[in-house]
RODO-2510 file (C-alpha; in nm, 4 decimals, decimal comma):
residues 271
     n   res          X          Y          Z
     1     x     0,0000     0,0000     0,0000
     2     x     0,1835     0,3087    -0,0634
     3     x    -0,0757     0,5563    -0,0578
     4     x    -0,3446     0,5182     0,2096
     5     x    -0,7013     0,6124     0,0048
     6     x    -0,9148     0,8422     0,2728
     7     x    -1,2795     0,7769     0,1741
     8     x    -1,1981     0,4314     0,1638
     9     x    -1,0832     0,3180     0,4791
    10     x    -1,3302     0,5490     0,6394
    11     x    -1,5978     0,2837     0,5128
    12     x    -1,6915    -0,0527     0,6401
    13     x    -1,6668    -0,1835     0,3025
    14     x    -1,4808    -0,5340     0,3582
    15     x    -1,2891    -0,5386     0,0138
    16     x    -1,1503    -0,2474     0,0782
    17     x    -0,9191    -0,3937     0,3229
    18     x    -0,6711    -0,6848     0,3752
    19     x    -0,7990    -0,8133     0,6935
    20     x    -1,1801    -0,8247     0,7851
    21     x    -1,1945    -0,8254     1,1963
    22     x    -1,5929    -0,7396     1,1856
    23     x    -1,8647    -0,9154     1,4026
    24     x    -2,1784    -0,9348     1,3065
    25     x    -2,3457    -0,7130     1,6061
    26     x    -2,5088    -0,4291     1,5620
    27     x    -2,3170    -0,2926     1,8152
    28     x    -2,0130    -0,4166     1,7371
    29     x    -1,9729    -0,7838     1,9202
    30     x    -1,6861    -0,8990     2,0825
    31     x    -1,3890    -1,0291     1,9187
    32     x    -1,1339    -1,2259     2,1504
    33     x    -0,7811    -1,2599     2,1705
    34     x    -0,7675    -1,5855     1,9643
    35     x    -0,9575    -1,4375     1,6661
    36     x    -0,6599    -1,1659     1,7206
    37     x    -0,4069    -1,4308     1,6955
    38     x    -0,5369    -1,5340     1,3279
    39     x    -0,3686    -1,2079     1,2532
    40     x     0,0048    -1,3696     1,2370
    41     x    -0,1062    -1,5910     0,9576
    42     x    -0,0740    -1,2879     0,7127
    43     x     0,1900    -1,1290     0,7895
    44     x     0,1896    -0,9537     0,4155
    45     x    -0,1651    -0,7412     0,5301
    46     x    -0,1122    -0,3713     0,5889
    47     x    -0,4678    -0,2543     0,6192
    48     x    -0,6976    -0,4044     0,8895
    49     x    -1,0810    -0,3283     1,0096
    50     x    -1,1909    -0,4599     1,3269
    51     x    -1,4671    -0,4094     1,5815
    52     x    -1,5587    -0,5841     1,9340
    53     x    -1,2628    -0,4786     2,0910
    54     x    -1,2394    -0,3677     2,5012
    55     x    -0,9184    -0,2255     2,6464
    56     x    -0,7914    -0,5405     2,6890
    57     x    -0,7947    -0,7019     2,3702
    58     x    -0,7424    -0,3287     2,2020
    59     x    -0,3644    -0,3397     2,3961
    60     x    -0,2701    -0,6930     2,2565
    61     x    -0,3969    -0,5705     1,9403
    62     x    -0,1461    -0,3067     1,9313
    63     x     0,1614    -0,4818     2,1282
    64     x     0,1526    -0,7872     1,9344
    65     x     0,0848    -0,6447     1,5355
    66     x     0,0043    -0,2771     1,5438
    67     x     0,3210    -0,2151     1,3959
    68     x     0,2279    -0,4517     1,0990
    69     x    -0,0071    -0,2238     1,0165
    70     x    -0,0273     0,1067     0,7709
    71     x    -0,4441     0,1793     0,7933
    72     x    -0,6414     0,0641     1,0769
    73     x    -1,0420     0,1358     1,0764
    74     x    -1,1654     0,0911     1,3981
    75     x    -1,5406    -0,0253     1,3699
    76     x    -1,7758     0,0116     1,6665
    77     x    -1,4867    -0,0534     1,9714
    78     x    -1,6865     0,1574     2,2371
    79     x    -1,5277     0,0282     2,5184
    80     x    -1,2023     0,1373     2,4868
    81     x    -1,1441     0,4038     2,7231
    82     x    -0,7643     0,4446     2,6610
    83     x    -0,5976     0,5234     2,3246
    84     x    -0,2785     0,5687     2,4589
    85     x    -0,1036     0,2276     2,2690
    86     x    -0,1548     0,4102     1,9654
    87     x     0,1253     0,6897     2,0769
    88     x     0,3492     0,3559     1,9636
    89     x     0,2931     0,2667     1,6118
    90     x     0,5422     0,4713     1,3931
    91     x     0,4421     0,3059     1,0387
    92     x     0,0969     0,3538     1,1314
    93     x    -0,0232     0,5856     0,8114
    94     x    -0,4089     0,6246     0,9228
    95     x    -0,6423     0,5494     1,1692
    96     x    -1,0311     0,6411     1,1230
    97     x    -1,2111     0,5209     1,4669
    98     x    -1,6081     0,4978     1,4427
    99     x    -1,8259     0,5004     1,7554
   100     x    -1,7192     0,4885     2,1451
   101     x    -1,8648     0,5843     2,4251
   102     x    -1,5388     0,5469     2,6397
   103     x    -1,2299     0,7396     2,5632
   104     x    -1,2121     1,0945     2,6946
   105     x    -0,9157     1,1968     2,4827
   106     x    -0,6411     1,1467     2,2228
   107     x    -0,3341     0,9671     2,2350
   108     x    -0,0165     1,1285     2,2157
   109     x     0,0850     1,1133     1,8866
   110     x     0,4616     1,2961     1,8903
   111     x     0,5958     0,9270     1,7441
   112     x     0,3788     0,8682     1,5042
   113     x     0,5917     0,9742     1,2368
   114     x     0,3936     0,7922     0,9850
   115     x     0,0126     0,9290     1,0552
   116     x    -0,1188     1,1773     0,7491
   117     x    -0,4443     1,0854     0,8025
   118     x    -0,6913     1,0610     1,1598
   119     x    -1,0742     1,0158     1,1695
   120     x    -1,2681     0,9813     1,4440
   121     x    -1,6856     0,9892     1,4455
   122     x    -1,9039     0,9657     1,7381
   123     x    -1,6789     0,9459     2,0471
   124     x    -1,9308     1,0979     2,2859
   125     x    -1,6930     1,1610     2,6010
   126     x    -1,4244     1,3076     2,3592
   127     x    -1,4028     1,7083     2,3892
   128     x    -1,0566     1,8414     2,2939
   129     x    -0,8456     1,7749     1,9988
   130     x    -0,5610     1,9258     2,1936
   131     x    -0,3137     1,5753     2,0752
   132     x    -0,3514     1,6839     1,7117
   133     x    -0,0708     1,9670     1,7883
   134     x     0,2125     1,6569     1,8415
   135     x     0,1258     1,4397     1,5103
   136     x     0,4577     1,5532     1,3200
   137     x     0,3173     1,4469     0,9519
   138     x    -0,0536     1,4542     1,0235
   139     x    -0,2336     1,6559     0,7521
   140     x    -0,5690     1,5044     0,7182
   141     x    -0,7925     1,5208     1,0186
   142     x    -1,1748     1,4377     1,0298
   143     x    -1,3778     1,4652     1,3138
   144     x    -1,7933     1,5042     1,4311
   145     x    -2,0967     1,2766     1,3979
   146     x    -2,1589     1,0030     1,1133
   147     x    -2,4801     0,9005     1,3428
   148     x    -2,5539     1,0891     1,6234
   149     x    -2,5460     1,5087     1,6327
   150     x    -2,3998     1,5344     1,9970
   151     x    -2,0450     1,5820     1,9662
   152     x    -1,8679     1,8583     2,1090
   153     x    -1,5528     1,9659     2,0750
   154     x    -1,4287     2,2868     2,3164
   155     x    -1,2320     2,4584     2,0708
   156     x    -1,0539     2,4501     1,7054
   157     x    -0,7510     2,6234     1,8442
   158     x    -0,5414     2,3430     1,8150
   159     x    -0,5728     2,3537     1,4759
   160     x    -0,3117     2,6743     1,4483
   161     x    -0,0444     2,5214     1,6002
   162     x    -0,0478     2,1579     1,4023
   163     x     0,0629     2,0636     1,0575
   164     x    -0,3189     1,9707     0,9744
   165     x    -0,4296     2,1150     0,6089
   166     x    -0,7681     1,9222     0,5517
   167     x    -0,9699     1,9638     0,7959
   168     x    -1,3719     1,7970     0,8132
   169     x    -1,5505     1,9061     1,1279
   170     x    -1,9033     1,7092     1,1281
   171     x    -1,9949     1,7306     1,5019
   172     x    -2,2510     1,9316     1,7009
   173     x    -2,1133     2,2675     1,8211
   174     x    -1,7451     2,4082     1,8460
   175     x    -1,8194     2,5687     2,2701
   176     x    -1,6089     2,9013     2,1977
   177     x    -1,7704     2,9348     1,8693
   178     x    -1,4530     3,0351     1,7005
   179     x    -1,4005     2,9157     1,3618
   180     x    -1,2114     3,2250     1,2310
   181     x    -0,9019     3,0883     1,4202
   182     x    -0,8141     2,7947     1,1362
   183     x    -0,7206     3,1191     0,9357
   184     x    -0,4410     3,1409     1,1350
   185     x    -0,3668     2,7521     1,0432
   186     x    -0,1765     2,5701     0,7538
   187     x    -0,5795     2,4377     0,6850
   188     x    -0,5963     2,5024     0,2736
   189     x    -0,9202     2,2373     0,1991
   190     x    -1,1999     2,2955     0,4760
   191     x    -1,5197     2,0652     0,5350
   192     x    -1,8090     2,2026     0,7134
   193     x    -2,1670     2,2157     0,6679
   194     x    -2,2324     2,6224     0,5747
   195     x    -2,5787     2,5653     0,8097
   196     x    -2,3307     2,6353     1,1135
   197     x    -2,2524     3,0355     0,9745
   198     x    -2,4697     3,3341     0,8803
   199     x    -2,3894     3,4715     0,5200
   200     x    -2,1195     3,7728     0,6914
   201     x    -1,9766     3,4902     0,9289
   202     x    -1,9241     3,2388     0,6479
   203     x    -1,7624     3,5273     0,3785
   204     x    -1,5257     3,6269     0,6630
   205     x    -1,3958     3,2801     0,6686
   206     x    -1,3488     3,1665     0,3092
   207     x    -1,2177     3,5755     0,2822
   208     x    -0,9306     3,4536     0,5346
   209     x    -0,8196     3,2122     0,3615
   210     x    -0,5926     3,2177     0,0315
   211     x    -0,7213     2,9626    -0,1950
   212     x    -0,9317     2,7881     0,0689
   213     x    -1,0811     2,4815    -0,1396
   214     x    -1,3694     2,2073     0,0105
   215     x    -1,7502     2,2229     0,0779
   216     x    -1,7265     2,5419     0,2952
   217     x    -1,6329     2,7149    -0,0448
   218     x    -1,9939     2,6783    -0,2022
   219     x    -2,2532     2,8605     0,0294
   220     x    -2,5071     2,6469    -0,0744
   221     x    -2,5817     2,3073    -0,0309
   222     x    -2,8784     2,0445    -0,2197
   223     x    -3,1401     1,8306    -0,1149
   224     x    -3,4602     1,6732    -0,2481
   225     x    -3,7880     1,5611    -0,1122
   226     x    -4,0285     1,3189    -0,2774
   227     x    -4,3468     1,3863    -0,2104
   228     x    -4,6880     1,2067    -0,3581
   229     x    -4,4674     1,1360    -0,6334
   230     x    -4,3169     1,4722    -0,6614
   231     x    -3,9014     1,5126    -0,6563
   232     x    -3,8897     1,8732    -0,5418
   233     x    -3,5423     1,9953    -0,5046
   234     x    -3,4195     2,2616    -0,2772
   235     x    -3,0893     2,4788    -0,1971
   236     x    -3,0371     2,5035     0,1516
   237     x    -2,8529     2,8726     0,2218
   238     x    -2,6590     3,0133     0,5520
   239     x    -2,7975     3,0193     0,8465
   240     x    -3,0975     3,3005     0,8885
   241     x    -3,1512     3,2475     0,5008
   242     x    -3,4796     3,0634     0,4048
   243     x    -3,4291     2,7871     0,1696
   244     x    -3,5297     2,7797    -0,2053
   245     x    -3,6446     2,5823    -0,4535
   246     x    -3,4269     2,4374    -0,7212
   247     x    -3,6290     2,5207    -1,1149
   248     x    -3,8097     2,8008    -0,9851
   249     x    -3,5897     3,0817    -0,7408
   250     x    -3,3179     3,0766    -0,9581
   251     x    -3,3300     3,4511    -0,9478
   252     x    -3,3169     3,4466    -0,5841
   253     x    -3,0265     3,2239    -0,5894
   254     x    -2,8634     3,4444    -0,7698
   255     x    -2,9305     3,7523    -0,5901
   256     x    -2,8171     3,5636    -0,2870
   257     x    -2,5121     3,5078    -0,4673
   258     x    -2,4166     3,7794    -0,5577
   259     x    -2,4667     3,9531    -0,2658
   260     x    -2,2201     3,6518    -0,0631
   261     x    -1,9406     3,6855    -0,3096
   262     x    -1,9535     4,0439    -0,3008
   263     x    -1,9126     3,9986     0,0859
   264     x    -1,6711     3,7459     0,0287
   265     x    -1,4168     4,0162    -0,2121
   266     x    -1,5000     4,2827     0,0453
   267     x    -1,2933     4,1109     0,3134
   268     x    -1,0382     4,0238     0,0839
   269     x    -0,9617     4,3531     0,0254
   270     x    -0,9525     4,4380     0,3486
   271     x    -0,7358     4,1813     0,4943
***
């Protein structure tokens, strides 16, 4: 594997990876130290997803072939309360962790010299993403909800002072409400849903930004309805904006518009 593919090994997609650790629980199962010890029969695999792990069977994970590994995807483990083995694995390339209801914090990640990619989704004890500011090579990071809209995170401040430059925030709320910080970050591709910003809030940011590319470029977003047989379309605006409807208030849309990018080359010029 010499390039670790994001979207995939954030999926649960079995092909996707060379070793299938999955139980068949919906909340994940249990898997056991001797399905863990099936492992050292391929010693070749460098990508692994797994669920049904506790704290115990999550350390012997890590002691006895973490370091075989380049992606893990770690699928519905929610009773791991410490990440700390992690801190361990320098080939380690990506992790993506879905669902626990454990772990209050990071791991220390100043020797993993390999991670450029972290994703973690619906840790709902996890507030700070303080660790982020040790990863020496990290440049992707993900974090928020894939299921449920309660997590959140106390501040993006850590962001400034990491080598981060995606960055996907999908959670609840951000507590200090301060998003304009990542313009003081190495962040060039942003993800965030533009429903968290009024039209002024959301210019300032992409304004602050040179070149700022991802979803939080467009300020409007899609979705459709069927109804009685009817596909209606709509375009979902900032926050405060009512939403339209996609085939008839085109002229609106373009009103609005013109009236964000106009915002948007206002606070260029003034930065």
């Amino acid at each position: 594997m010499e390039q670790v593919n994001l979207s995939n090994f954030e999926s649960s997609n079995r092909s996707l990876f060379d070793l299938y650790i999955v139980q068949n629980e919906i909340g994940g199962g249990v898997t056991t130290i001797e399905e863990l010890e099936r492992i050292g029969e391929y010693p070749d695999a460098k990508s692994l997803i797994i669920s049904g792990l506790n704290q115990e069977t999550f350390e012997y994970l890590i002691e006895h072939f973490g370091n075989q590994f380049e992606a893990i995807s770690f699928w519905k483990n929610k009773m791991v309360c410490d990440l700390s083995p992690l801190g361990d694995l320098r080939n380690l390339k990506y992790v993506h962790y879905f669902f626990n209801q454990r772990a209050e914090k990071l791991w220390n990640m100043k020797r993993n010299e390999g991670l450029t990619g972290l994703a973690i989704y619906d840790f709902s004890r996890l507030h700070s993403i303080e660790a982020v500011t040790d990863a020496p090579n990290l440049k992707y990071f993900s974090i928020g909800n894939k299921v449920w809209s309660k997590m959140d995170i106390e501040s993006l401040k850590p962001l400034v002072h990491s080598n981060i430059e995606h960055f996907a925030w999908s959670g609840n709320k951000i507590l200090d409400n301060d998003y304009l910080c990542i313009a003081q970050s190495q962040i060039r591709e942003l993800d965030m849903s533009i429903a968290r910003f009024k039209m002024d809030e959301l210019a300032r940011l992409v304004a602050s930004i040179p070149d700022l590319k991802g979803t939080i470029t467009k300020p409007y977003t899609e979705g459709s309805v069927t109804e009685y047989g009817t596909r209606t379309t709509w375009y979902f605006l900032c926050k405060g904006k009512r939403k339209l409807i996609k085939g008839k208030d085109e002229a609106k849309l373009e009103k609005y518009l013109t009236q964000y990018y106009d915002l948007v080359a206002k606070y260029r010029a003034e930065a």
